[in-house]
Backbone as CSV, one residue per row, in Angstrom:
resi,resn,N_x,N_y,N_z,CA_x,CA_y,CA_z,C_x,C_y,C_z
1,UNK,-15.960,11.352,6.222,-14.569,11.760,6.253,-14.505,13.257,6.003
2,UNK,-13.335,13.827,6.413,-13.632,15.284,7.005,-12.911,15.467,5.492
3,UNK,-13.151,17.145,4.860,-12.206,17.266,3.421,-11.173,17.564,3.859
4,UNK,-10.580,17.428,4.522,-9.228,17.696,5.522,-8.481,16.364,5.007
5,UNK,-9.250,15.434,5.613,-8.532,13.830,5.670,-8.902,13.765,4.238
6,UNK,-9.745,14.098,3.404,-9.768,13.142,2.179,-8.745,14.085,0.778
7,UNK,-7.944,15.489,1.498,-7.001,16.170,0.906,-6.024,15.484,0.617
8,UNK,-5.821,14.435,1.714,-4.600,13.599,2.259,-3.953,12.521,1.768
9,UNK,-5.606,11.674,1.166,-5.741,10.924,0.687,-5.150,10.781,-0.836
10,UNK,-4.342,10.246,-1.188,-3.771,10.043,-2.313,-4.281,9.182,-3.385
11,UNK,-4.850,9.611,-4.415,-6.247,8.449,-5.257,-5.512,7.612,-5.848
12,UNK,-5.050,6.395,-5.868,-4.990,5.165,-7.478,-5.961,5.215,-7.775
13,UNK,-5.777,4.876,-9.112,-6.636,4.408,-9.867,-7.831,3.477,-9.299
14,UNK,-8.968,3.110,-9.566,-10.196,2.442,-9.104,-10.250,0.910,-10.251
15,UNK,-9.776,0.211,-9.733,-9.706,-1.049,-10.700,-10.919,-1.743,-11.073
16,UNK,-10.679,-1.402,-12.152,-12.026,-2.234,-13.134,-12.110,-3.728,-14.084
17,UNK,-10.644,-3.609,-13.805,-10.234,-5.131,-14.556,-9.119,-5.747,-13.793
18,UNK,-9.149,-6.965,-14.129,-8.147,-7.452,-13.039,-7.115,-7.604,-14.225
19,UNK,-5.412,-7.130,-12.832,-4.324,-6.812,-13.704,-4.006,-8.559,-14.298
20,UNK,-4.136,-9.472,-13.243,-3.740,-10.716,-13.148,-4.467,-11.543,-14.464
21,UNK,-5.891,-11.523,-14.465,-6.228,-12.574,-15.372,-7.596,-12.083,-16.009
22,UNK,-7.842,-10.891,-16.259,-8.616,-9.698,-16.802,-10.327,-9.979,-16.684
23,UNK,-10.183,-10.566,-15.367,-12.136,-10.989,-15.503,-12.379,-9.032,-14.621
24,UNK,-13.569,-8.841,-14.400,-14.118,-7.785,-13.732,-13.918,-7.400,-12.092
25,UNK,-13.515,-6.180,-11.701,-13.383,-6.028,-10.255,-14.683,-5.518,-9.987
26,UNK,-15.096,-6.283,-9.210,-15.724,-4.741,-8.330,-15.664,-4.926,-6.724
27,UNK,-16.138,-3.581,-6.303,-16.251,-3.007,-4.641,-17.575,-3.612,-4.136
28,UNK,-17.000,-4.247,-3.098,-17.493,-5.391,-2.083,-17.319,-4.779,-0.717
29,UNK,-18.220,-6.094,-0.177,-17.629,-6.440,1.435,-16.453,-6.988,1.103
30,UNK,-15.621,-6.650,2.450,-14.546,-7.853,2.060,-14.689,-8.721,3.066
31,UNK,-16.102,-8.894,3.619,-16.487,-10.101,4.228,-16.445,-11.461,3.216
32,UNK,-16.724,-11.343,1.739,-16.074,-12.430,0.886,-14.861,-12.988,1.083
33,UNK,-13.800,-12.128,1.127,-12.531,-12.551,1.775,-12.377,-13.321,2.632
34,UNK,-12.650,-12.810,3.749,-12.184,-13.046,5.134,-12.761,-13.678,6.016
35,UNK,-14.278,-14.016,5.379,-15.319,-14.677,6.468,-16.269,-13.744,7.324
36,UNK,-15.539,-12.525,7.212,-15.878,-11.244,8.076,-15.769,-10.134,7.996
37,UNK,-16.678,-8.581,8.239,-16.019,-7.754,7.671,-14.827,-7.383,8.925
38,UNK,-13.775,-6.657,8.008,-12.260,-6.519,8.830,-12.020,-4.789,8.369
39,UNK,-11.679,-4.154,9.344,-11.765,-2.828,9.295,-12.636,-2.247,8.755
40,UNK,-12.656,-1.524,7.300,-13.859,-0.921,7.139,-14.229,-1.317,6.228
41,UNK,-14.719,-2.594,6.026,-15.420,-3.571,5.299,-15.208,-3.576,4.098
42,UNK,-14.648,-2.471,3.191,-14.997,-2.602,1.920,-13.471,-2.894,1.453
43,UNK,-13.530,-3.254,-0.254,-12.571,-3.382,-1.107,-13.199,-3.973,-2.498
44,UNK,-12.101,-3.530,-3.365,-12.004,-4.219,-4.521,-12.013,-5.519,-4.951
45,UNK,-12.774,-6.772,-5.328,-12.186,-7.665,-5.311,-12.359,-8.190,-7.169
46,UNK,-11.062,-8.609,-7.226,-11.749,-9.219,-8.899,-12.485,-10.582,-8.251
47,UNK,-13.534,-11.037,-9.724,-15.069,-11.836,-9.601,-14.277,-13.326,-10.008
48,UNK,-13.081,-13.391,-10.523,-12.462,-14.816,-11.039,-10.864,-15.300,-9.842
49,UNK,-9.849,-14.223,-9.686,-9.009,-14.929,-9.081,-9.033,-14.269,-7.492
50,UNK,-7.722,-14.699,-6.950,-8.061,-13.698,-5.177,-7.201,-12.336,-5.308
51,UNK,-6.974,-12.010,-6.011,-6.675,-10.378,-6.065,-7.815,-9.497,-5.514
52,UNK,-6.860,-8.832,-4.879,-8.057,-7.591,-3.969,-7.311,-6.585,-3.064
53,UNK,-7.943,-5.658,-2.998,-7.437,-4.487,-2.025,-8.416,-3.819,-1.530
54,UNK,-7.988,-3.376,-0.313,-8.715,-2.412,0.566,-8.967,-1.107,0.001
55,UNK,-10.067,-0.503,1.179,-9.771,0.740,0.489,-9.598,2.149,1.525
56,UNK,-9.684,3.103,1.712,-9.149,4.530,2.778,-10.843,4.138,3.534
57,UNK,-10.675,4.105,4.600,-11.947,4.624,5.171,-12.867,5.472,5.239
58,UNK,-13.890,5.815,4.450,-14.627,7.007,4.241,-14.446,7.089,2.548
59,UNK,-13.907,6.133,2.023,-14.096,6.576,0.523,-13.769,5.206,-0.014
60,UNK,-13.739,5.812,-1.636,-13.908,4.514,-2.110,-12.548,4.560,-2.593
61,UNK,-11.508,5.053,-2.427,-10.445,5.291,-2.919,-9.727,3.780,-2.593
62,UNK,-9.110,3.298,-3.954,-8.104,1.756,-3.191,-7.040,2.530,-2.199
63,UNK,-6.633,1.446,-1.647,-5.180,1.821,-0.926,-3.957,1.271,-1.628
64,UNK,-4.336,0.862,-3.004,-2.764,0.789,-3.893,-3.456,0.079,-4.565
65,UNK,-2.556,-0.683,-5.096,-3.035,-1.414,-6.612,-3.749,-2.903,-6.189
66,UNK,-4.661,-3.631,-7.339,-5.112,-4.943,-6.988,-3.997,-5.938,-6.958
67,UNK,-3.943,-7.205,-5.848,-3.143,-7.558,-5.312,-2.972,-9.110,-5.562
68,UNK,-2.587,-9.677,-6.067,-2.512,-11.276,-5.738,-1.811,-11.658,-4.749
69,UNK,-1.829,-12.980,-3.917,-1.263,-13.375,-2.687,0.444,-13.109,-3.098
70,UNK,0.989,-13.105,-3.664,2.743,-12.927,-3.936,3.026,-11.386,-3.661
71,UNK,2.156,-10.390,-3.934,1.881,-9.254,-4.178,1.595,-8.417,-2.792
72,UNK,0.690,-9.390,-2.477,0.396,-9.042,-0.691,0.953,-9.811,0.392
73,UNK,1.710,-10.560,0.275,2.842,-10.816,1.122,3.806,-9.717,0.862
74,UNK,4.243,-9.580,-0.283,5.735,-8.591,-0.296,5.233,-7.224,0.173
75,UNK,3.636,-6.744,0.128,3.813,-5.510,0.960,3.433,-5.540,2.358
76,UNK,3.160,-6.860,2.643,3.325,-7.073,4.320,4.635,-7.222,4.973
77,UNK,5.395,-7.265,3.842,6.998,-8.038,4.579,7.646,-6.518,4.441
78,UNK,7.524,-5.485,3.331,7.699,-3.694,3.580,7.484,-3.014,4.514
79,UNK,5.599,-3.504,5.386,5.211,-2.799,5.736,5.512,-2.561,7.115
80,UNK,6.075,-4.453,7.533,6.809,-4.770,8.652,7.860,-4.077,8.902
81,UNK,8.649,-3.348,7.972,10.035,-2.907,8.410,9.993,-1.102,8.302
82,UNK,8.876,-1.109,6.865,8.851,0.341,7.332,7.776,1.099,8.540
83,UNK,6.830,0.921,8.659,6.079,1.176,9.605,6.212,1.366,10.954
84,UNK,7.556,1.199,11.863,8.361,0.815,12.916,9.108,2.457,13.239
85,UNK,9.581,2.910,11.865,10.442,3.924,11.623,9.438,5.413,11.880
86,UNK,7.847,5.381,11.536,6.545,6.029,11.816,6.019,5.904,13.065
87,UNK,5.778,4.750,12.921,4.723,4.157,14.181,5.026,3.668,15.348
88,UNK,4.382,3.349,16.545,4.915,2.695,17.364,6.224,3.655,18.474
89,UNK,6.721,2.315,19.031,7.860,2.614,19.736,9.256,3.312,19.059
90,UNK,9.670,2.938,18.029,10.479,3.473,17.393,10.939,4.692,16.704
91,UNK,8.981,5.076,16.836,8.854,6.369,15.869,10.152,7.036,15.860
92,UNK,10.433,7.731,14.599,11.681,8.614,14.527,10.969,9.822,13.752
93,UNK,10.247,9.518,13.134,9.937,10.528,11.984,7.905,10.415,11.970
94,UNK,7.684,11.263,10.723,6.200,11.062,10.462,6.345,10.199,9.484
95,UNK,5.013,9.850,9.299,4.487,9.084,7.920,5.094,9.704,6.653
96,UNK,4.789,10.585,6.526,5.385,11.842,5.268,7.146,11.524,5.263
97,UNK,7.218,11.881,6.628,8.978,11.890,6.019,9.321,10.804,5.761
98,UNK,9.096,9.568,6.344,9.418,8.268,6.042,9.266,8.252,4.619
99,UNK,8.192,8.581,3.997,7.387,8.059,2.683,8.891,8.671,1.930
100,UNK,8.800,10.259,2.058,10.080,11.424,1.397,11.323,10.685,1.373
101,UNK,11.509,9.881,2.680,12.934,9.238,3.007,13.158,8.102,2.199
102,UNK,11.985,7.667,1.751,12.320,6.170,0.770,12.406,6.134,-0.258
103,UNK,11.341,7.167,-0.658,11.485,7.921,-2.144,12.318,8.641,-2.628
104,UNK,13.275,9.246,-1.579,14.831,9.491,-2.130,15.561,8.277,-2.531
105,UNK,15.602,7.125,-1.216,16.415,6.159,-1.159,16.384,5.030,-2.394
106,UNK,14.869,5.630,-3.058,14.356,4.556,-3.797,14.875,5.323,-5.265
107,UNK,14.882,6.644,-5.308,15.211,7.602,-6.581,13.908,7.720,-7.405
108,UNK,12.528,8.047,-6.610,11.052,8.243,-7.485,10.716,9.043,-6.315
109,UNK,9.883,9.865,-7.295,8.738,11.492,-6.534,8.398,10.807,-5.153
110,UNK,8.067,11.611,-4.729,7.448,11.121,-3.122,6.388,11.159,-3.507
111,UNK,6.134,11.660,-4.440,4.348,11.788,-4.596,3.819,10.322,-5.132
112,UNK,4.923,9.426,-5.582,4.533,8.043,-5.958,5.200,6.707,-5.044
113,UNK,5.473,7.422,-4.220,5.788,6.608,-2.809,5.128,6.059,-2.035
114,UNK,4.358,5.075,-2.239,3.156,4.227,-1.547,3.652,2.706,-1.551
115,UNK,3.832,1.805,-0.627,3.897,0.459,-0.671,2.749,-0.079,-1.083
116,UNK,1.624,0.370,-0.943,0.055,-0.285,-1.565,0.365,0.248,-3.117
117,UNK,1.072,1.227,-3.894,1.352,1.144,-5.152,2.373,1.027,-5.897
118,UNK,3.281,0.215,-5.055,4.231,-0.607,-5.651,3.750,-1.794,-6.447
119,UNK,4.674,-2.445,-7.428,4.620,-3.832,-7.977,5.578,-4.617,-7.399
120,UNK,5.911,-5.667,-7.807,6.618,-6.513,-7.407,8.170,-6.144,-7.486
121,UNK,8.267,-5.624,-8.413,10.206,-5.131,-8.546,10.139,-4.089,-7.801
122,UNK,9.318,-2.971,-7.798,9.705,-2.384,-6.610,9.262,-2.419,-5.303
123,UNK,8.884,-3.425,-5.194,9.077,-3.899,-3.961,10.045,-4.901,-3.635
124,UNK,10.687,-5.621,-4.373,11.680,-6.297,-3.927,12.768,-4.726,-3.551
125,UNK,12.690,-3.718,-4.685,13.724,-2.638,-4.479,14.087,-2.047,-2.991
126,UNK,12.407,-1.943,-2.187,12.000,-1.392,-1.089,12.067,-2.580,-0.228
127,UNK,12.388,-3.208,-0.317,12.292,-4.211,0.859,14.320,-4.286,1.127
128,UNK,14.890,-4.707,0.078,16.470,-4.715,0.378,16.611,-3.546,0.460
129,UNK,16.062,-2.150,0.766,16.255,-1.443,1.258,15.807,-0.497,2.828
130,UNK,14.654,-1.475,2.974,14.391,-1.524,4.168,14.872,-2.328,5.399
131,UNK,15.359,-3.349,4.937,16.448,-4.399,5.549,17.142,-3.848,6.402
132,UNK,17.887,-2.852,5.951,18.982,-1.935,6.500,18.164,-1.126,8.063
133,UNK,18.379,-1.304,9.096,17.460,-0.841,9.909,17.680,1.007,10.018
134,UNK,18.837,1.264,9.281,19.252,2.839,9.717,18.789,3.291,7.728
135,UNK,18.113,2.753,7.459,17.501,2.740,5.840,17.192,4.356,6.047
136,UNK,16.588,4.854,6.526,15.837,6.071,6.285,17.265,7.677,6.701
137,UNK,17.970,7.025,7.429,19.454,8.030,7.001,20.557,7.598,5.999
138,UNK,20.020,6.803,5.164,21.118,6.325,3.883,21.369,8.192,2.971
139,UNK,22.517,8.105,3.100,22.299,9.376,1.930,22.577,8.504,0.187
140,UNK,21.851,9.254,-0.540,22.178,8.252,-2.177,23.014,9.316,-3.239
141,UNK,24.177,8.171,-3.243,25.392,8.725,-4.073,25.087,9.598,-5.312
């Protein structure tokens, strides 16, 4: 990874204990997971329950916090609505402004604006606010 891309890269924390039920994480294939490796093979996984996360390609950096299945549904059901507004056909904006645009909408730094480091309340926060399909021109009172 170029030091360009890994400038970019925004570090969490590297999980060493699991948040869920405190046995040991460590960095794997996540062919354990999945049967297979799936993108770039690696992640976090704790050694007792299915909490786990990916990690940036080219590093060992997570891509948000360790995850239990309740945890990683709600940032698949975010990622569905925000990602549309970036990516794809819809694009309106970049990655950045989107992130800036939610993190106003949400009232926290942009610099802590990550759906991989959300919890569960704020992600329920970010999700009824992603609902709204014109979400990213809300102005906040």
């Amino acid at each position: 990874m170029s030091k360009e891309k890994t400038k970019r890269v925004h570090a969490y924390p590297i999980p060493t204990v699991c948040d869920y039920c405190g046995a040991p994480v460590i960095y794997t294939s996540n062919a354990e997971i999945y049967g297979r490796e799936y993108g770039n093979g690696k992640c976090y996984r704790c050694t007792r329950c299915d909490s786990h996360v990916g990690v940036h390609t080219g590093t060992e950096i997570p891509l948000g916090r360790l995850a239990n299945k309740e945890l990683r549904t709600l940032k698949v059901k975010c990622h569905n609505l925000f990602d549309p507004v970036w990516a794809g056909k819809r694009k309106v904006m970049s990655k950045g402004e989107a992130y800036k645009n939610l993190a106003r909408v949400l009232g926290i730094p942009p610099r802590e604006c990550h759906v991989g480091w959300f919890d569960v309340d704020m992600l329920l926060k970010a999700l009824e606010i992603l609902r709204d399909p014109h979400w990213y021109r809300t102005e906040v009172e």
